[in-house]
C-alpha positions as CSV (number, residue, x, y, z in Angstrom):
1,X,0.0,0.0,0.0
2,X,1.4,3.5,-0.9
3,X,2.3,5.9,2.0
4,X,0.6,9.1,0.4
5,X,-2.8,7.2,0.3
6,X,-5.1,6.4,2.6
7,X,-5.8,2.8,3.2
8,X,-9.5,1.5,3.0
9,X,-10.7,-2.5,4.3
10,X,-13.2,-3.2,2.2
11,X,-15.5,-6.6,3.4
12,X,-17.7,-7.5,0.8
13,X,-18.4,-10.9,0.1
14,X,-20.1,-10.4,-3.5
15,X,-17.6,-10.0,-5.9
16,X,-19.5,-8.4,-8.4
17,X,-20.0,-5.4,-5.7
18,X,-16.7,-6.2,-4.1
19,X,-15.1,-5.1,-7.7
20,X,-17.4,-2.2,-8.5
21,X,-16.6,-0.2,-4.5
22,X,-12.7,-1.7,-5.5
23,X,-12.4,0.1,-8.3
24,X,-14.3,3.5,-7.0
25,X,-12.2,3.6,-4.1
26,X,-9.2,3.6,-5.6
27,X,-10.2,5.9,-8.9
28,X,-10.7,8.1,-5.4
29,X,-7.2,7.9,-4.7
30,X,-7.8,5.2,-1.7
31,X,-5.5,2.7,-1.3
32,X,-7.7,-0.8,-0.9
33,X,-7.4,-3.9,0.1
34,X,-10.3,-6.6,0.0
35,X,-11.5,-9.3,2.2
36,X,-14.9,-11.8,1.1
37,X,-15.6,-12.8,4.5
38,X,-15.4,-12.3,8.1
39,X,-12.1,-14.4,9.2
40,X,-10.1,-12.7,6.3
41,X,-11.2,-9.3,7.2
42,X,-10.2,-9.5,10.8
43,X,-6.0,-11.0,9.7
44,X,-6.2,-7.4,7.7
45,X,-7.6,-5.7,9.8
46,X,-3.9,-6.7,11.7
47,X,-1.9,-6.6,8.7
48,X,-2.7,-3.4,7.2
49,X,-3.7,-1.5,9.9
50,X,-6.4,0.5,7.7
51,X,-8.0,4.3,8.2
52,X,-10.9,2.6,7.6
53,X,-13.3,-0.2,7.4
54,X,-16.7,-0.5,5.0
55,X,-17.7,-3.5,6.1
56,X,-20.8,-5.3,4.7
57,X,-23.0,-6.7,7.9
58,X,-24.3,-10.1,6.3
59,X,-20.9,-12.4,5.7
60,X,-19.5,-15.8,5.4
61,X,-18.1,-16.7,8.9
62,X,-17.8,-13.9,11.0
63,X,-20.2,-11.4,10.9
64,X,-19.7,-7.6,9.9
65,X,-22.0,-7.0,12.8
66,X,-19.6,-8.8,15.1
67,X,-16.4,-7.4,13.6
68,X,-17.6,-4.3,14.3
69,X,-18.1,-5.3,17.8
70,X,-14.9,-6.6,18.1
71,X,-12.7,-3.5,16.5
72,X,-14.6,-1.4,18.8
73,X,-13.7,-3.1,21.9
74,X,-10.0,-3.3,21.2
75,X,-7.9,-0.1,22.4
76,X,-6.0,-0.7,19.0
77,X,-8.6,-0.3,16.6
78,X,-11.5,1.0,18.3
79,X,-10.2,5.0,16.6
80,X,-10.9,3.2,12.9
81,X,-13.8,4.3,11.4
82,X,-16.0,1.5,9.9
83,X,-18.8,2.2,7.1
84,X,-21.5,-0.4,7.7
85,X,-23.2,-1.6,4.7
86,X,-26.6,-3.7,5.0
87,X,-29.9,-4.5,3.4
88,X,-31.5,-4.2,6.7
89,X,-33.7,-1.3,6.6
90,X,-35.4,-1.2,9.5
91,X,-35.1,1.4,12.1
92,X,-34.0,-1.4,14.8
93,X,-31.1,-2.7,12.7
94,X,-29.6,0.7,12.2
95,X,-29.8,1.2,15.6
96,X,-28.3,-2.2,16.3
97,X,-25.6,-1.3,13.9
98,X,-24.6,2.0,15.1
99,X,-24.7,0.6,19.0
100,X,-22.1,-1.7,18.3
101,X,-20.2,0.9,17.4
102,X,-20.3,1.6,13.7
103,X,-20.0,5.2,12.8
104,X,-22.0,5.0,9.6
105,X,-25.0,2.8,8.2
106,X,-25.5,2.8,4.6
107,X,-28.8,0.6,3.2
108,X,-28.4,-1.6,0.2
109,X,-28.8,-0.5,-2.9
110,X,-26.9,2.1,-2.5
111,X,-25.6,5.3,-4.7
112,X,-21.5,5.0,-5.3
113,X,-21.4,8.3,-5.2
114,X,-22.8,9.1,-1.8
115,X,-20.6,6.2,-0.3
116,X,-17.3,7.4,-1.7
117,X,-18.5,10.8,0.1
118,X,-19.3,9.2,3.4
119,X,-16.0,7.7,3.0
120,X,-14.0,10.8,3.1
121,X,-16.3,12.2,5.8
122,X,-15.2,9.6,8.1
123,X,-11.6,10.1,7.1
124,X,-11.7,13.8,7.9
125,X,-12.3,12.5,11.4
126,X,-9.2,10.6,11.6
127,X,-7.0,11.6,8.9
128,X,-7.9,15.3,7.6
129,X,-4.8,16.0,5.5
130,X,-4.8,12.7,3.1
131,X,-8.4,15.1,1.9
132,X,-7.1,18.0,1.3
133,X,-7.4,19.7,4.8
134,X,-5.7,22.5,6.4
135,X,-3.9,21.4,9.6
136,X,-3.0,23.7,12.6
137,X,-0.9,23.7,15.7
138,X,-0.1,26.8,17.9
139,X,1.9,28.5,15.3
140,X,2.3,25.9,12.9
141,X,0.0,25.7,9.7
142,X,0.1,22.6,7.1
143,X,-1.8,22.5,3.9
144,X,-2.1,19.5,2.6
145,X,-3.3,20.4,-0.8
146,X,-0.7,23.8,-1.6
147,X,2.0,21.3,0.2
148,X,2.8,24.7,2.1
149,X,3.9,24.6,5.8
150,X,4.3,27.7,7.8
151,X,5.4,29.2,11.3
152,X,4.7,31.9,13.0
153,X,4.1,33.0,9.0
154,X,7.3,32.2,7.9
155,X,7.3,29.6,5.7
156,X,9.4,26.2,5.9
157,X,11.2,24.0,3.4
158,X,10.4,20.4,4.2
159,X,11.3,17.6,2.2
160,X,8.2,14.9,1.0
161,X,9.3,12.8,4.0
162,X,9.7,15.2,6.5
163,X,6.2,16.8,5.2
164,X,4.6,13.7,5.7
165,X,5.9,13.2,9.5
166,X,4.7,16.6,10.2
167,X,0.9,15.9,8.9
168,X,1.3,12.5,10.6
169,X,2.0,14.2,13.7
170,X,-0.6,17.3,13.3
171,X,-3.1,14.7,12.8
172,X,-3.1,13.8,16.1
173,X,-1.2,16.4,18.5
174,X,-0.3,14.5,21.9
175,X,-0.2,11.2,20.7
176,X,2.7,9.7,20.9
177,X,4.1,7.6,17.8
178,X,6.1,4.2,18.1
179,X,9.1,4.5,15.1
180,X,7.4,1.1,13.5
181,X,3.9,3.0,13.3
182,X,5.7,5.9,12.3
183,X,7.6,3.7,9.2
184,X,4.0,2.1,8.6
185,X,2.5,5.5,8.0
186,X,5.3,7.6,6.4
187,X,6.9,5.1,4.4
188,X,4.6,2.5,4.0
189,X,4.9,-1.4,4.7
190,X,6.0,-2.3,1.0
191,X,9.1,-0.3,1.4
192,X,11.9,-2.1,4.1
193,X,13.8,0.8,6.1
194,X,15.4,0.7,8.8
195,X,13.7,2.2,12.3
196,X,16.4,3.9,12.8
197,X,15.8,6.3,9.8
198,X,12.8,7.6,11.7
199,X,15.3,9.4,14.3
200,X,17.1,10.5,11.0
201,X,13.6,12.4,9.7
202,X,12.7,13.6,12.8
203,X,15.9,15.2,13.7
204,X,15.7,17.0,10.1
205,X,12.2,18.0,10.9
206,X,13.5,19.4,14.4
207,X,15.8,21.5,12.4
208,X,13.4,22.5,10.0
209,X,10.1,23.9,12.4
210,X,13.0,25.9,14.4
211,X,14.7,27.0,11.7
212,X,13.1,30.9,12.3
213,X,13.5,30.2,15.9
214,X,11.2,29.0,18.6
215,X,11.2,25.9,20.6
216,X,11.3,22.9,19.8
217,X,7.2,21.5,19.6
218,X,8.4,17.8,19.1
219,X,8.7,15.8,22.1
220,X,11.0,12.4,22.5
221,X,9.0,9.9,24.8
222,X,12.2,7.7,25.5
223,X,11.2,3.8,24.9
224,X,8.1,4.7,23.5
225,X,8.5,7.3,19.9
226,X,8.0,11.0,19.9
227,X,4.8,13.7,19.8
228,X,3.9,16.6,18.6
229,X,3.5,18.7,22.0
């Protein structure tokens, strides 16, 4: 999966449909990976670590319904948004859906269009700047779609790897990053480096955001990775 995308789960255990969402998300610029029932979905789930899940309720073996439970109950995945996709109708089965923790419900037959949009929706939640979003930090401003970073309105020169550390990081200020979630997100799994290069990027990033002056907003958790404030 490429690092500049984000990465969409798509469980979907009728292939026509499963090829038709396939090829929409990624003619949206989504990187996708596909799983026909339940037991496959939830080794990706581990593998790929995705931004987020559309997730069809009825499937062989494992249930969307109780996938969703499961991802929701887990400190590691309960942040990824998952898209619920069912020919259940009724009031009482969207309410089921969302209680379990899904953050959207979308009724078969749906419109392509409106799902791709629900898509991104979710992903502004959790990843604004893969669509297109301004990001913002005390003093430092990243946009994502000029590829313009700024502080205290002088503008920085980042290289692509350093850019994408910083809107890794200004995705979710406070949180603090292991270097192999930090390789999985920047670089992306396909490529092998070593984590050691992640000290490398963040030192030059360091260097970069204080360039004008000011201090230093990154912060070194020792054992653990680093955080933006």
């Amino acid at each position: 999966m490429s690092k500049d995308h984000p990465k969409v789960l798509l469980v979907e255990d009728e292939p026509a449909q499963r090829e038709v969402l396939a090829y929409n998300l990624r003619s949206e610029g989504f990187d996708v990976a596909v799983a026909a029932d339940g037991d496959e979905a939830m080794l990706l789930v581990d593998e790929e670590n995705p931004d987020i899940i559309v997730l069809d309720w009825m499937l062989p073996g494992i249930s969307g319904i109780e996938i969703c439970r499961r991802l929701k109950t887990k400190s590691q995945t309960r942040a990824i948004p998952v898209i619920m996709l069912s020919a259940r109708a009724e009031e009482v089965d969207r309410v089921r859906g969302l209680e379990t923790g899904a953050d959207d419900y979308v009724v078969k037959p749906y419109s392509v269009l409106e799902l791709m949009a629900r898509v991104r929706n979710q992903l502004r939640r959790v990843r604004p700047a893969s669509v297109g979003q301004r990001l913002e930090y005390e003093d430092i401003i990243l946009d994502s779609e000029t590829h313009r970073v700024t502080r205290d309105s002088n503008q920085l020169k980042l290289g692509p790897t350093e850019f994408r550390l910083l809107s890794t990081f200004m995705e979710k200020p406070g949180r603090v990053w292991s270097r192999e979630q930090l390789l999985d997100r920047v670089w992306g799994r396909d490529i092998y480096v070593d984590s050691r290069t992640v000290d490398v990027h963040v030192g030059r990033l360091r260097k970069a955001l204080c360039v004008h002056g000011g201090d230093d907003p990154l912060r070194t958790v020792r054992g653990a990775g680093y955080a933006l404030g």
